[in-house]
ZADO-1210 file (C-alpha; in nm, 4 decimals, padded with zeros to 6 digits):
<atoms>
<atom x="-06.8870" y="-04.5951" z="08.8129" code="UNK" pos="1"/>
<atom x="-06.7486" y="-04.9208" z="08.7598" code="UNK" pos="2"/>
<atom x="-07.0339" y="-05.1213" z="08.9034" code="UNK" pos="3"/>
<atom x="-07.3885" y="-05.2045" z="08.9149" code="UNK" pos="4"/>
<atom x="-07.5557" y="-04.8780" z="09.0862" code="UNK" pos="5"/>
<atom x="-07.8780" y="-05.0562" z="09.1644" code="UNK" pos="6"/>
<atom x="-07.6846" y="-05.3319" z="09.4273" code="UNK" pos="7"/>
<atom x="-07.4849" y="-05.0892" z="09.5761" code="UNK" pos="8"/>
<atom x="-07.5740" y="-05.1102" z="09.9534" code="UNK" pos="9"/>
<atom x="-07.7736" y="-04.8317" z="10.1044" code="UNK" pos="10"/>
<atom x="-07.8459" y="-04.8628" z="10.5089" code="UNK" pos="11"/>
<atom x="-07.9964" y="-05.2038" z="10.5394" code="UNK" pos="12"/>
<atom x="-08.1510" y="-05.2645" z="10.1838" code="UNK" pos="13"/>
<atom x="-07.9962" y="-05.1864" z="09.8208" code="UNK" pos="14"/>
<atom x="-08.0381" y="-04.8805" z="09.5816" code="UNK" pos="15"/>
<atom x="-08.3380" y="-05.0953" z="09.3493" code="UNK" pos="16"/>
<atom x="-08.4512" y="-05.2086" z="09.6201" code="UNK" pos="17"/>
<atom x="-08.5438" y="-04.8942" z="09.8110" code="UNK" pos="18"/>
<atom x="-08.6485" y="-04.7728" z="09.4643" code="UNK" pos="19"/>
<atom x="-08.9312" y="-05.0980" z="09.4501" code="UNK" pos="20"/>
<atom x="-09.0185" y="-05.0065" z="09.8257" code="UNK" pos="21"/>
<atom x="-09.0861" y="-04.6458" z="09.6886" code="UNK" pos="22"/>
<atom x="-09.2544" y="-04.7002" z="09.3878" code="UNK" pos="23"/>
<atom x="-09.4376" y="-05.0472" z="09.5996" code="UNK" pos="24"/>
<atom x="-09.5894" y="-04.7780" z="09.8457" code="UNK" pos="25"/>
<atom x="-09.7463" y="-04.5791" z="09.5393" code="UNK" pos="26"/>
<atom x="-09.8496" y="-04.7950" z="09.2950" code="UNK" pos="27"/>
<atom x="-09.9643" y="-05.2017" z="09.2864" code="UNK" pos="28"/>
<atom x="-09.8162" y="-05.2498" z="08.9633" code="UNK" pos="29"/>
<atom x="-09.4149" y="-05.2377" z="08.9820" code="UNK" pos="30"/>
<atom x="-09.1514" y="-05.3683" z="08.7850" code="UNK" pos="31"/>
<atom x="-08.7598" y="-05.3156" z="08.7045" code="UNK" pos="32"/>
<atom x="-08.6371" y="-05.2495" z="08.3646" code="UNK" pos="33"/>
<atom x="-08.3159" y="-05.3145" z="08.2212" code="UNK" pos="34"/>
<atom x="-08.2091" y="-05.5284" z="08.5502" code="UNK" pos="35"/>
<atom x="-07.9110" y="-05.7418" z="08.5521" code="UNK" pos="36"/>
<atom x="-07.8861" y="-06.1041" z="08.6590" code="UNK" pos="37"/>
<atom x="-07.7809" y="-06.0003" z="09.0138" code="UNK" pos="38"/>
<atom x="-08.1176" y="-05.7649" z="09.0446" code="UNK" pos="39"/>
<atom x="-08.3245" y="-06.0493" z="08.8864" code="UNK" pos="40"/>
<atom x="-08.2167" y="-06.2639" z="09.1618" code="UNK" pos="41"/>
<atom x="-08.2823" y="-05.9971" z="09.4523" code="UNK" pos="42"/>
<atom x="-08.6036" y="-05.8559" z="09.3297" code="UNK" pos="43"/>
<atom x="-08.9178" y="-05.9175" z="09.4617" code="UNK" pos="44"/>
<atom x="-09.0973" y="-05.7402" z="09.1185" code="UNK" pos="45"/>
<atom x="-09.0637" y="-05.8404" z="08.7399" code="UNK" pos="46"/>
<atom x="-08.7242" y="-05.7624" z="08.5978" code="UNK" pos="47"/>
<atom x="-08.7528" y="-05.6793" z="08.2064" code="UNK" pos="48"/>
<atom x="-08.4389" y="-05.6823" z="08.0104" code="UNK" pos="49"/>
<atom x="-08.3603" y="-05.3437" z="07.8029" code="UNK" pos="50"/>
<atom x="-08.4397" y="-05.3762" z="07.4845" code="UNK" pos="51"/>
<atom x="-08.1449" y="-05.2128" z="07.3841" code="UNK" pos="52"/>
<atom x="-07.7991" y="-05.3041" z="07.5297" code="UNK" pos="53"/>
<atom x="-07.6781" y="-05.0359" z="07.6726" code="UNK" pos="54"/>
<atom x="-07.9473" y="-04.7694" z="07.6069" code="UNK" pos="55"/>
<atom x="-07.9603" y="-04.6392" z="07.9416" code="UNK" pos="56"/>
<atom x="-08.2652" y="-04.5168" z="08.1031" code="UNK" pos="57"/>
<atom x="-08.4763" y="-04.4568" z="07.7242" code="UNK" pos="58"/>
<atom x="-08.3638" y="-04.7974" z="07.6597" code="UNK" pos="59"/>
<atom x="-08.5898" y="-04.8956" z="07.9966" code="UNK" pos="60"/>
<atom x="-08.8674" y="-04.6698" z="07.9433" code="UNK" pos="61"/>
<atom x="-08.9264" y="-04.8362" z="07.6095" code="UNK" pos="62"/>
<atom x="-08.8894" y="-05.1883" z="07.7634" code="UNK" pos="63"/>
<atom x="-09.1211" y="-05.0497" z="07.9739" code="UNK" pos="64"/>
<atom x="-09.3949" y="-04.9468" z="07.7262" code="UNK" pos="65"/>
<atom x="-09.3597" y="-05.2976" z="07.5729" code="UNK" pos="66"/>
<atom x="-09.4488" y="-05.4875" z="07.9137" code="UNK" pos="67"/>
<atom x="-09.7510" y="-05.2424" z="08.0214" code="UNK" pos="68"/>
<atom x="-09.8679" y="-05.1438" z="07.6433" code="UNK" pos="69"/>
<atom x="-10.1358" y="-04.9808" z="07.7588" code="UNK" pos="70"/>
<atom x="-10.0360" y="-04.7992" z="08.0303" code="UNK" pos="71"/>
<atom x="-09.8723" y="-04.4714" z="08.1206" code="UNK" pos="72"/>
<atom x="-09.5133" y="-04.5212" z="08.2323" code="UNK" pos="73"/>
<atom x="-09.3873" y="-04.3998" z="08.5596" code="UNK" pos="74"/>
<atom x="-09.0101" y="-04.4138" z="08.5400" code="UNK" pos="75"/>
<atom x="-08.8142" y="-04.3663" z="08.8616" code="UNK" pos="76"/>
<atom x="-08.4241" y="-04.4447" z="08.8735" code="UNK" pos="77"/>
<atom x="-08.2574" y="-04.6698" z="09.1192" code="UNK" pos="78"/>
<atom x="-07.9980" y="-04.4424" z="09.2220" code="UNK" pos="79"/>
<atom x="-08.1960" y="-04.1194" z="09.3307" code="UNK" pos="80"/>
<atom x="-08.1446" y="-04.2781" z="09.6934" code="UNK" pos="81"/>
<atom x="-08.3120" y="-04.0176" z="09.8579" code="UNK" pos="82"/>
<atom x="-08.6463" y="-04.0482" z="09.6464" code="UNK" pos="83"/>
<atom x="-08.9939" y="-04.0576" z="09.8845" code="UNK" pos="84"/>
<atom x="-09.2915" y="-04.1647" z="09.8683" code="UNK" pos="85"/>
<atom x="-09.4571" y="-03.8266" z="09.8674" code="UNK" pos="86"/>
<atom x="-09.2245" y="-03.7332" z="09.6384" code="UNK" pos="87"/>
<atom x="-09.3394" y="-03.9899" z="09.3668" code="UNK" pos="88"/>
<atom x="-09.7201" y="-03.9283" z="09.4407" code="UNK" pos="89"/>
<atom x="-09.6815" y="-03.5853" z="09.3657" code="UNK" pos="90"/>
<atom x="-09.5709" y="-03.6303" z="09.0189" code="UNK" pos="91"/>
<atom x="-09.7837" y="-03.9354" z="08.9681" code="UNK" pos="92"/>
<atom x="-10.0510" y="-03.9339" z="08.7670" code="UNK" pos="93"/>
<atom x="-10.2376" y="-04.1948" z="08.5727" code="UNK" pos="94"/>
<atom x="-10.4594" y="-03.9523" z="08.3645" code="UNK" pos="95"/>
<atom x="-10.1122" y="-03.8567" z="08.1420" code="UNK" pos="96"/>
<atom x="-10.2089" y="-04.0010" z="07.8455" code="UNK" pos="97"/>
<atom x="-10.0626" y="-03.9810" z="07.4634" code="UNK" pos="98"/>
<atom x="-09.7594" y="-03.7702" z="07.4091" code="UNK" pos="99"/>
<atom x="-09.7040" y="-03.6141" z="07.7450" code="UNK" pos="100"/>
<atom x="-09.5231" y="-03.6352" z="08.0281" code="UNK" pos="101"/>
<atom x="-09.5090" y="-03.4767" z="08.3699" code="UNK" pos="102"/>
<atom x="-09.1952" y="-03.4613" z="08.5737" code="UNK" pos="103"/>
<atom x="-09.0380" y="-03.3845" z="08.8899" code="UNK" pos="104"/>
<atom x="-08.8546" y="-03.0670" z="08.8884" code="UNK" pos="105"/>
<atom x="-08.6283" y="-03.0379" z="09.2433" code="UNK" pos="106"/>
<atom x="-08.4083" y="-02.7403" z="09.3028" code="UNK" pos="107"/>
<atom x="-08.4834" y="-02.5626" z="08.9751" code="UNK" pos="108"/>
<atom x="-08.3614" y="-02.8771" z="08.7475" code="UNK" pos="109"/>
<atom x="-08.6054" y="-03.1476" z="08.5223" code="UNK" pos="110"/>
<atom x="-08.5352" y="-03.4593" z="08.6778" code="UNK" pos="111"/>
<atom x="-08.6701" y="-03.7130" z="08.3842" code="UNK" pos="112"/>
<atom x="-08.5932" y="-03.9780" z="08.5995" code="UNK" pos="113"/>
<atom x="-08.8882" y="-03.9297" z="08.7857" code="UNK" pos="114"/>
<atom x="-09.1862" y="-03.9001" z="08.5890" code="UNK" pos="115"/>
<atom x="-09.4694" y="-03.9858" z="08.4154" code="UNK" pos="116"/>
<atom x="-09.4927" y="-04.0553" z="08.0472" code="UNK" pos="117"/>
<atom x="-09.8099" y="-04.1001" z="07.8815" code="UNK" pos="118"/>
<atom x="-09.8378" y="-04.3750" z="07.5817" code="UNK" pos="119"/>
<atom x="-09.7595" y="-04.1460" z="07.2863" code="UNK" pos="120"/>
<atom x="-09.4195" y="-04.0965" z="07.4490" code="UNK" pos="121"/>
<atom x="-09.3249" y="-04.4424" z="07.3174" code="UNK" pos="122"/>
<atom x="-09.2664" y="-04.3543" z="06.9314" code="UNK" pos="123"/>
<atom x="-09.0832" y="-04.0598" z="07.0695" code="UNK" pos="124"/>
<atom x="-08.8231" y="-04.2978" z="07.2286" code="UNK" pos="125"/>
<atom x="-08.8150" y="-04.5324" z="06.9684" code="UNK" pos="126"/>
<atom x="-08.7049" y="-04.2243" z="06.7268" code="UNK" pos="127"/>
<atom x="-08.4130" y="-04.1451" z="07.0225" code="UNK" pos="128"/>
<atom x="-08.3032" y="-04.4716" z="07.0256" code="UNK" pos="129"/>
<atom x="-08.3339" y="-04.5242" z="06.6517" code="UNK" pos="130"/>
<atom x="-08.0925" y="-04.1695" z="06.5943" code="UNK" pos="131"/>
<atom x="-07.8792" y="-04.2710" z="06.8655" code="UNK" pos="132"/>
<atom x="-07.9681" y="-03.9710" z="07.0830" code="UNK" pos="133"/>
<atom x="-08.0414" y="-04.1250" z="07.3981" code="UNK" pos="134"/>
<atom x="-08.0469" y="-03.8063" z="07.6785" code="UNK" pos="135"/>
<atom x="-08.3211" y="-03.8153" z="07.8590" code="UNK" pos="136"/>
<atom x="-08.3525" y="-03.4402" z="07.8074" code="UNK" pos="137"/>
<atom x="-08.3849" y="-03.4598" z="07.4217" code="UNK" pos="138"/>
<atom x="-08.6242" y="-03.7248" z="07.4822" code="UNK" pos="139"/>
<atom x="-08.8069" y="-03.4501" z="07.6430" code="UNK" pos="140"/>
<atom x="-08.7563" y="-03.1593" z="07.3582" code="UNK" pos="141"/>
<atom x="-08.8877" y="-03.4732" z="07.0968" code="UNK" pos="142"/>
<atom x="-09.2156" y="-03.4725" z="07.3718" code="UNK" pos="143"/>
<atom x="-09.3192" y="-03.1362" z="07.3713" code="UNK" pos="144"/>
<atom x="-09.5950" y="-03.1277" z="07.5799" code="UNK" pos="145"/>
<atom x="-09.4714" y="-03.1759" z="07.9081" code="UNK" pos="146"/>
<atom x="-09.5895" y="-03.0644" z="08.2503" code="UNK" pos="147"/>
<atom x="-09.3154" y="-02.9626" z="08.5581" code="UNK" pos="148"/>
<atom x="-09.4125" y="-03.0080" z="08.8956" code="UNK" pos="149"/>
<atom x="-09.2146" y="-02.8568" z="09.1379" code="UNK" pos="150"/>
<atom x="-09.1501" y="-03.0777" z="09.4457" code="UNK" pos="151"/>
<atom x="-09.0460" y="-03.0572" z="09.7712" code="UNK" pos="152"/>
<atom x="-08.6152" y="-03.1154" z="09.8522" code="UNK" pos="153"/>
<atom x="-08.6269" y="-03.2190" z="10.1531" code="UNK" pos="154"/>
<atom x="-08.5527" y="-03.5218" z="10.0455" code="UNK" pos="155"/>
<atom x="-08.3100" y="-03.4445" z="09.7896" code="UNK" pos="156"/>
<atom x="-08.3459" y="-03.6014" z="09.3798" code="UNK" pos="157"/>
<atom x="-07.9831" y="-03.5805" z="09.3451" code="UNK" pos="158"/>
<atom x="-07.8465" y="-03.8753" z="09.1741" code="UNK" pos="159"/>
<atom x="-07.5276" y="-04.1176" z="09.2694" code="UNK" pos="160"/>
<atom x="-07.3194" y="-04.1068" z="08.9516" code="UNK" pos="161"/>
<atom x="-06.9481" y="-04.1563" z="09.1126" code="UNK" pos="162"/>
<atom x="-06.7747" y="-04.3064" z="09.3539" code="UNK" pos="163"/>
<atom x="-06.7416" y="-03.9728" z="09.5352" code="UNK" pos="164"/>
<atom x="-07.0784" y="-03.9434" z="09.5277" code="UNK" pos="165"/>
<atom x="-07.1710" y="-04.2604" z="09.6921" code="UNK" pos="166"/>
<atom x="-06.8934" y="-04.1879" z="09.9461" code="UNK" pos="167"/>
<atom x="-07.0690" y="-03.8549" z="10.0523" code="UNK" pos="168"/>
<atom x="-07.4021" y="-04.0305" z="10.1155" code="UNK" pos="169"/>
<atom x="-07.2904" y="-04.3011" z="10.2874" code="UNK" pos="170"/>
<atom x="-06.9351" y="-04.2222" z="10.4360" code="UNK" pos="171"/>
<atom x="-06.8109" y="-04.5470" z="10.2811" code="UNK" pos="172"/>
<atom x="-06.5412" y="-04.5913" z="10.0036" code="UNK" pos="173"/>
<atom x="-06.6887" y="-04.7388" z="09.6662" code="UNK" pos="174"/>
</atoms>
């Protein structure tokens, strides 16, 4: 897209930061992975770097896993603008433990960017990284055991991945 998603302006706040609000109103432990300097400055959470340059959202879940190592992981992304509360609590859940994972699936499609991923899930991302294969939906084939829950669209999981994208959500030119 030619620019950082997360700082993109959305109504009165930014992408990551409605994503923190989100994620804030769900759980007491919150923090950004793979955040540039610009979201370091803005963020009112911990910003962890990626532990692999350009590694995209299995880079951050394994940054992740390194700053809560003994916790399950739930990974949201910062431009799923449209992302609730209720949304997030319904795939939440803190008793995923070793290799599983349970995700958000919104008008018939996995949405690994919101999820939960238990502990074991880290070795499994450390292999993706490690082979190069870095989709998020491999990363779920390598899993195995993972559990769908089937949300409700009203607020749509759709993510902002162009510039035309951004212009139909927000009516403004990127």
């Amino acid at each position: 897209m030619g620019t950082d998603k997360a700082l993109l302006p959305l109504e009165n706040t930014t992408f990551v930061e409605h994503a923190v609000d989100v994620l804030s109103a769900v759980f007491s432990d919150v923090i950004i992975a793979g955040g540039s300097a610009e979201v370091s400055r803005i963020a009112s959470v911990p910003v962890v770097p990626d532990v692999l340059e350009d590694g995209g959202p299995l880079a951050g879940l394994i940054s992740a896993f390194e700053y809560e190592s003994d916790k399950s992981i739930f990974l949201l992304a910062t431009d799923m603008p449209h992302v609730t509360a209720t949304q997030v609590r319904a795939v939440a859940d803190p008793a995923v433990t070793g290799v599983h994972a349970r995700i958000a699936v919104a008008a018939g499609r996995d949405q690994p960017l919101c999820g939960t991923y238990g502990r074991g899930c880290f070795s499994k991302a450390m292999y993706g990284t490690a082979s190069g294969d870095l989709s998020m939906h491999a990363f779920l084939g390598r899993i195995g055991n993972v559990e769908r829950v089937h949300i409700d669209t009203t607020g749509d999981l759709t993510n902002v991945n162009t510039p035309a994208d951004y212009e139909a959500l927000t009516g403004e030119s990127q």
